[in-house]
N, CA, C and O atoms as CSV, one atom per row, in Angstrom:
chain,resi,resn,atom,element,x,y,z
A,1,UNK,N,N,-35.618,48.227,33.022
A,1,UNK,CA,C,-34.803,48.987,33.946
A,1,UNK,C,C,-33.875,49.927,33.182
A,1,UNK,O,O,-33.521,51.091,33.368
A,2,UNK,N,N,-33.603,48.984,32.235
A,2,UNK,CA,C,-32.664,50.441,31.630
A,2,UNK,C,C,-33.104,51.667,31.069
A,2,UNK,O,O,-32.578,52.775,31.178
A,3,UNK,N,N,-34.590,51.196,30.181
A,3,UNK,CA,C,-34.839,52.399,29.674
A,3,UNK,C,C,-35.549,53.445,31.006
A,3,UNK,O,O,-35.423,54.665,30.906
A,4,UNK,N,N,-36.092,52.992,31.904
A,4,UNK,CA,C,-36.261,53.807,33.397
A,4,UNK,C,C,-34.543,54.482,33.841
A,4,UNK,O,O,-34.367,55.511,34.494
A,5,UNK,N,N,-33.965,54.012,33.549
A,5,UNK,CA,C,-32.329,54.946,34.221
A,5,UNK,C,C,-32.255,56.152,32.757
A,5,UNK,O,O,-32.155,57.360,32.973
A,6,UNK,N,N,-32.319,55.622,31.419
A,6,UNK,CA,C,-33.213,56.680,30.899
A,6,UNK,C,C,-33.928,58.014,30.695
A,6,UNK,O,O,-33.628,59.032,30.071
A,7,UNK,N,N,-34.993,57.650,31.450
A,7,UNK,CA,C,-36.336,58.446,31.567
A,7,UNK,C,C,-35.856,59.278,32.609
A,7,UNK,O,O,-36.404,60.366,32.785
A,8,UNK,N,N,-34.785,58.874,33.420
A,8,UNK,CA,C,-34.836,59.767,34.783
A,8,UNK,C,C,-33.461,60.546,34.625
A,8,UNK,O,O,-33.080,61.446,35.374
A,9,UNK,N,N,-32.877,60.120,33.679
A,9,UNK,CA,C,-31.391,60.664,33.252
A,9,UNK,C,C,-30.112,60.189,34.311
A,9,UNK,O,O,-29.116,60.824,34.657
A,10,UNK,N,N,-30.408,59.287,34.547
A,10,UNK,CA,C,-29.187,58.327,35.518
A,10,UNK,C,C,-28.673,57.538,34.910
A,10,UNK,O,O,-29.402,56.578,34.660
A,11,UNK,N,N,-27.412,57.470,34.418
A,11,UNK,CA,C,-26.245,56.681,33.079
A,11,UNK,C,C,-25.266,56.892,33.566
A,11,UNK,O,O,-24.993,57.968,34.097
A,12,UNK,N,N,-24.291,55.627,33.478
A,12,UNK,CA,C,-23.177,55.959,33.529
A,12,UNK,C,C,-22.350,56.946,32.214
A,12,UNK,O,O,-21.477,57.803,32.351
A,13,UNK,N,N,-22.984,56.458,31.008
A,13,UNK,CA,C,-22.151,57.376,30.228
A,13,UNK,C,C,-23.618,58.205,29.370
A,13,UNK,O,O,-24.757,57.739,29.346
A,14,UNK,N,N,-23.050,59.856,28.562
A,14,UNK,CA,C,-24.412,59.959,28.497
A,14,UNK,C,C,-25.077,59.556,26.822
A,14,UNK,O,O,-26.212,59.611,26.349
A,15,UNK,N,N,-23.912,59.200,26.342
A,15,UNK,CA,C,-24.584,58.375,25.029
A,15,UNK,C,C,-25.363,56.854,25.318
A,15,UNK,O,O,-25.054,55.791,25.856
A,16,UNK,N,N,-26.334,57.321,24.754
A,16,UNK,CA,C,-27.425,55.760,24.844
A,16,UNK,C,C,-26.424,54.788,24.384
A,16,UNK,O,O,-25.946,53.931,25.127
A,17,UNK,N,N,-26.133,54.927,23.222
A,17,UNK,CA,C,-25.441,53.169,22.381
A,17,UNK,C,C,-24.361,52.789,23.461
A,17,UNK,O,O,-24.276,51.620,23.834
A,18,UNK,N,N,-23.519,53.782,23.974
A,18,UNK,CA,C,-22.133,53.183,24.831
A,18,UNK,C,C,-22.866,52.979,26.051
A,18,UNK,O,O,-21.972,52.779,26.873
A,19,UNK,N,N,-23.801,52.922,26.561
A,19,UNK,CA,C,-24.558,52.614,27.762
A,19,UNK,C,C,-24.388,51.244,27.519
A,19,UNK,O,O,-23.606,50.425,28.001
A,20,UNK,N,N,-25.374,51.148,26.580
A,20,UNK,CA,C,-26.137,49.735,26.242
A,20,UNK,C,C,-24.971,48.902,26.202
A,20,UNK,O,O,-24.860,47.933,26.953
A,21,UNK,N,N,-23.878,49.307,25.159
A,21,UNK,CA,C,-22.657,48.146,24.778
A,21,UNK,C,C,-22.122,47.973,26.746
A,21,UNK,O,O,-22.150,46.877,27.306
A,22,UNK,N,N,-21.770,49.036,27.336
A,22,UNK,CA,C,-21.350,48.866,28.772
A,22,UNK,C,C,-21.692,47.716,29.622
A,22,UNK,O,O,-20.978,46.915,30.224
A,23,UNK,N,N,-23.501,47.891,29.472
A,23,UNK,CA,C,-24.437,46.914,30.275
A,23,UNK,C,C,-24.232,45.695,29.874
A,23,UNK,O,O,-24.017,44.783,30.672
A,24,UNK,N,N,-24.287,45.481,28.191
A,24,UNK,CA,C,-24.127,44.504,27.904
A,24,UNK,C,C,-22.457,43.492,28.185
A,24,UNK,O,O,-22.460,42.403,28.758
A,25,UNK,N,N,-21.534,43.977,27.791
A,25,UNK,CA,C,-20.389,43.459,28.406
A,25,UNK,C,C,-20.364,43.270,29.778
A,25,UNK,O,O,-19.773,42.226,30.052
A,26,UNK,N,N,-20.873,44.018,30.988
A,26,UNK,CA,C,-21.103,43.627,32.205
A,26,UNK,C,C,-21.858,42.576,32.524
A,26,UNK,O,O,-21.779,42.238,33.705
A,27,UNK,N,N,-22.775,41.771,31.634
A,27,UNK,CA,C,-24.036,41.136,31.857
A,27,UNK,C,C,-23.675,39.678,30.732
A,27,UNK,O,O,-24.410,38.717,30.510
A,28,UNK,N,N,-22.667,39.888,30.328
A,28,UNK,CA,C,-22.186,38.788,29.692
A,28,UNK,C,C,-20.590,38.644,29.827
A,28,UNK,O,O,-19.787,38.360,28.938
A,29,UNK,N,N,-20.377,38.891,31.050
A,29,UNK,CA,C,-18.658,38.867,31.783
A,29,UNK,C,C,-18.946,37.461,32.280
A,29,UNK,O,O,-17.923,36.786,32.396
A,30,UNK,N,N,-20.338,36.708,32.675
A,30,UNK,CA,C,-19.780,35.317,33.417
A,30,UNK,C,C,-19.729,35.820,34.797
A,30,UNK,O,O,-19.978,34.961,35.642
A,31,UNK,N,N,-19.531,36.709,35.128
A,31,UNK,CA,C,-19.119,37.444,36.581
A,31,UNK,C,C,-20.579,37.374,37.723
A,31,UNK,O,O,-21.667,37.580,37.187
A,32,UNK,N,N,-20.568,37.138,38.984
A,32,UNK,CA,C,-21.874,37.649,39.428
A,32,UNK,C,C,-21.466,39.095,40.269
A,32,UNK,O,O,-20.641,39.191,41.177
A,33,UNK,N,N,-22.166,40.001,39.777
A,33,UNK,CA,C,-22.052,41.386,40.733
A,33,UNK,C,C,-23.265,42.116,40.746
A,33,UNK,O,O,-24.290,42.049,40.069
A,34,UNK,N,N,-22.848,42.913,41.798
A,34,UNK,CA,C,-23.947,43.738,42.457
A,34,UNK,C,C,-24.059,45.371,42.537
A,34,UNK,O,O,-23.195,46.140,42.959
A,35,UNK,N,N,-25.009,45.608,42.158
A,35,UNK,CA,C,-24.959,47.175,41.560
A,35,UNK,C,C,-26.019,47.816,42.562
A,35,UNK,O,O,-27.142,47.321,42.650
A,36,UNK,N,N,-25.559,49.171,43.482
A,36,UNK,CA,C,-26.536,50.275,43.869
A,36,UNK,C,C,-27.035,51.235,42.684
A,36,UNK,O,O,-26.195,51.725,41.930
A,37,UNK,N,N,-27.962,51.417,42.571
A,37,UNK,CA,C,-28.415,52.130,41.091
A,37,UNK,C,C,-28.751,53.522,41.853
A,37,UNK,O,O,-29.765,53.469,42.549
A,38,UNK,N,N,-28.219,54.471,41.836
A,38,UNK,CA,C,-29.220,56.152,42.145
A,38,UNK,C,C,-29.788,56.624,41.267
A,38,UNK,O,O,-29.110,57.183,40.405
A,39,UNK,N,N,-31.101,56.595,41.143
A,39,UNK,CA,C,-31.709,58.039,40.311
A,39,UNK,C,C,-32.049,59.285,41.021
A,39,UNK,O,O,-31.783,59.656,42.164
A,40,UNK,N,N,-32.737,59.868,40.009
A,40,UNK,CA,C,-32.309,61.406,39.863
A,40,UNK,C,C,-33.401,62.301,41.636
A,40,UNK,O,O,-33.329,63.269,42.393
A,41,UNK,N,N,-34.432,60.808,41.317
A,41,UNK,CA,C,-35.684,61.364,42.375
A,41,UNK,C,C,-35.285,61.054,43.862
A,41,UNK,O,O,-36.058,61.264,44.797
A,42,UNK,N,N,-33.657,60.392,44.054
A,42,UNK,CA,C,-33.970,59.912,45.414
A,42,UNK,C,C,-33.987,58.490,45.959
A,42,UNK,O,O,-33.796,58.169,47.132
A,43,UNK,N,N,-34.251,57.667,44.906
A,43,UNK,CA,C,-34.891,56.322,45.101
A,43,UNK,C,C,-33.610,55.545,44.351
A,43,UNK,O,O,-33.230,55.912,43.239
A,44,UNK,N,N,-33.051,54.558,44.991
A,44,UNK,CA,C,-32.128,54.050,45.107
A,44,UNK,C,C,-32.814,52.037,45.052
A,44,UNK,O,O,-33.625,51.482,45.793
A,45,UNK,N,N,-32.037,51.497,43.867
A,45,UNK,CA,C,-32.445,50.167,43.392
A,45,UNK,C,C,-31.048,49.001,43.337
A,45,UNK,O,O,-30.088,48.926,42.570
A,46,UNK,N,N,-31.392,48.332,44.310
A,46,UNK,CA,C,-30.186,47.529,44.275
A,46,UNK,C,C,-30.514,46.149,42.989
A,46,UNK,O,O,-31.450,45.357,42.873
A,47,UNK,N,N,-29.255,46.368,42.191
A,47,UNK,CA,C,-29.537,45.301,41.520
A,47,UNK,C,C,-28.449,44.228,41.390
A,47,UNK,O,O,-27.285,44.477,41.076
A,48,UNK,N,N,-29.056,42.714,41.728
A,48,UNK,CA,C,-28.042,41.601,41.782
A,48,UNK,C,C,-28.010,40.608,40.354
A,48,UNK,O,O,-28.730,39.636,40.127
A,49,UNK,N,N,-27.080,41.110,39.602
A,49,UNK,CA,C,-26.586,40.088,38.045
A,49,UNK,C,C,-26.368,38.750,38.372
A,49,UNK,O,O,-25.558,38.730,39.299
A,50,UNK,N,N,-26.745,37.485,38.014
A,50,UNK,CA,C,-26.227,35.850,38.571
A,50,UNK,C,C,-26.156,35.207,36.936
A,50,UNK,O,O,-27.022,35.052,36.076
A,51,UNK,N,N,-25.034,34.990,36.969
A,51,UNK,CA,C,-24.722,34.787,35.787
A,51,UNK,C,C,-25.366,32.991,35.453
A,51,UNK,O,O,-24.847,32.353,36.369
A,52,UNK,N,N,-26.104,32.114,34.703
A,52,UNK,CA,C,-26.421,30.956,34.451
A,52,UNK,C,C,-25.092,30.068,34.063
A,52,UNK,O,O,-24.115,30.700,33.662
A,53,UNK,N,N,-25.019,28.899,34.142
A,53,UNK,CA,C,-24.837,27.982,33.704
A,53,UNK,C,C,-24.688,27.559,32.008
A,53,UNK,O,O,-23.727,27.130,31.369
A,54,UNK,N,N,-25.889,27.841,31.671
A,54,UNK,CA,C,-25.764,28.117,30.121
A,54,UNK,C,C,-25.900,29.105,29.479
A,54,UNK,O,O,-26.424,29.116,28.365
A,55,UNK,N,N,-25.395,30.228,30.145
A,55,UNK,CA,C,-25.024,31.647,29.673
A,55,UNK,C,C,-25.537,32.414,29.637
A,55,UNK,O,O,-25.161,33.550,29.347
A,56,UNK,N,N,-26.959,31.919,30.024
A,56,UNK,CA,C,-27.786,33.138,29.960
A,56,UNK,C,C,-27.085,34.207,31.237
A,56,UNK,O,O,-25.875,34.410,31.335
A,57,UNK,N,N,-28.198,34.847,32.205
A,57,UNK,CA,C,-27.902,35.679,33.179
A,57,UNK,C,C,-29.487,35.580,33.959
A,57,UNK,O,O,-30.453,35.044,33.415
A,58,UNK,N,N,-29.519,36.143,35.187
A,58,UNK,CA,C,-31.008,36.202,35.973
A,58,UNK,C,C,-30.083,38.010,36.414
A,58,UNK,O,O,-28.874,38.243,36.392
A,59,UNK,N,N,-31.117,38.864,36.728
A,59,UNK,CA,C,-30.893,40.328,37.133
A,59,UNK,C,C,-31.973,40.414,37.615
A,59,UNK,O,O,-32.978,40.480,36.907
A,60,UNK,N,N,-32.021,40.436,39.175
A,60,UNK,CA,C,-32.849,40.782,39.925
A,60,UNK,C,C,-32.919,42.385,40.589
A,60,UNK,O,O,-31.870,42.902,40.971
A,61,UNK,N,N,-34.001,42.996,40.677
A,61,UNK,CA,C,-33.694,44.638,41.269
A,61,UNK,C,C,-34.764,44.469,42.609
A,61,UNK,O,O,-35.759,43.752,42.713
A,62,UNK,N,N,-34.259,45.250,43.409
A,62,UNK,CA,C,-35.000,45.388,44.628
A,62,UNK,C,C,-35.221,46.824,44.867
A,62,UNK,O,O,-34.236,47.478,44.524
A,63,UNK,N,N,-36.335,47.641,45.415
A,63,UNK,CA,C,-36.084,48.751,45.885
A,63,UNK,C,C,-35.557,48.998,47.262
A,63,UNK,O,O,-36.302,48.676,48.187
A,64,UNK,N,N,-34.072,49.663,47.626
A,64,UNK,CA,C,-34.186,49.676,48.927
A,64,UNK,C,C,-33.975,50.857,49.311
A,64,UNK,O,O,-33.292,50.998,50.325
A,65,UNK,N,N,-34.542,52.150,48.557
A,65,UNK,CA,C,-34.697,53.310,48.917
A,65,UNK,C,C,-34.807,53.245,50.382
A,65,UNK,O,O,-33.734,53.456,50.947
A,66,UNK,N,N,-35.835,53.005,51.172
A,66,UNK,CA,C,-36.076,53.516,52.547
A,66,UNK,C,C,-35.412,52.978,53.591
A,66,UNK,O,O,-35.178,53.584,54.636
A,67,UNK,N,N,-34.820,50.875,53.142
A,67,UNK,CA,C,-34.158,50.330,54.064
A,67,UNK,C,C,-33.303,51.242,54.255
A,67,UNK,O,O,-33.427,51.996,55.220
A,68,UNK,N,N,-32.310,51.354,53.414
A,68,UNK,CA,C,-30.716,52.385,53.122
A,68,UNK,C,C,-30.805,53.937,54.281
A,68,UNK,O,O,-30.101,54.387,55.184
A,69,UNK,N,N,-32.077,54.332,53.606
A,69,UNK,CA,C,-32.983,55.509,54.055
A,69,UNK,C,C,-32.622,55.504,55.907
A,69,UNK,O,O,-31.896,56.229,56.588
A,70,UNK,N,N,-33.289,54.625,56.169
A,70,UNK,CA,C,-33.265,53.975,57.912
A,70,UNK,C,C,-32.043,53.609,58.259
A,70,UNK,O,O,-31.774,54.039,59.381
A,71,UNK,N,N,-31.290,53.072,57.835
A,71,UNK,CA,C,-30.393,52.488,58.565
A,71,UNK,C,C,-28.579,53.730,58.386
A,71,UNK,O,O,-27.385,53.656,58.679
A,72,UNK,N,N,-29.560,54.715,57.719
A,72,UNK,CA,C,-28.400,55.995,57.561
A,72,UNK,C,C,-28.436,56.504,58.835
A,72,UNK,O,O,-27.397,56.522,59.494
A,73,UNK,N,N,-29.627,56.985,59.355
A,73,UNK,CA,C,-30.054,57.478,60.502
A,73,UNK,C,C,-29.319,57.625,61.622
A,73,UNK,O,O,-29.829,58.099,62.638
């Protein structure tokens, strides 16, 4: 996923390395949060961070371009 935000030029910052350090401190906060992702084409990816027990993390992405899409209407 990240290198796709990438490819499409959707970053919060536009240096690669301070991206990565960003994501990474967000993804090892312990925290659970939830991110709308926009890229550049339109298509919109919700992604939910759940932080583990033993530190790892689970990051699930969904596309909900069209739900979002519909329910703007």
């Amino acid at each position: 996923m990240l290198e796709r935000r990438f490819e499409v030029e959707h970053n919060p910052l536009p240096d690669r390395e301070a991206c990565i350090c960003l994501w990474t401190e967000a993804a090892t906060s312990g925290k659970p949060t939830k991110t709308m992702v926009h890229f550049n084409d339109g298509s919109i990816v919700s992604r939910d961070h759940r932080p583990l027990s033993d530190g790892g993390f689970v990051s699930m992405f969904e596309d909900v371009t069209e739900g979002l899409w519909t329910r703007r209407r």
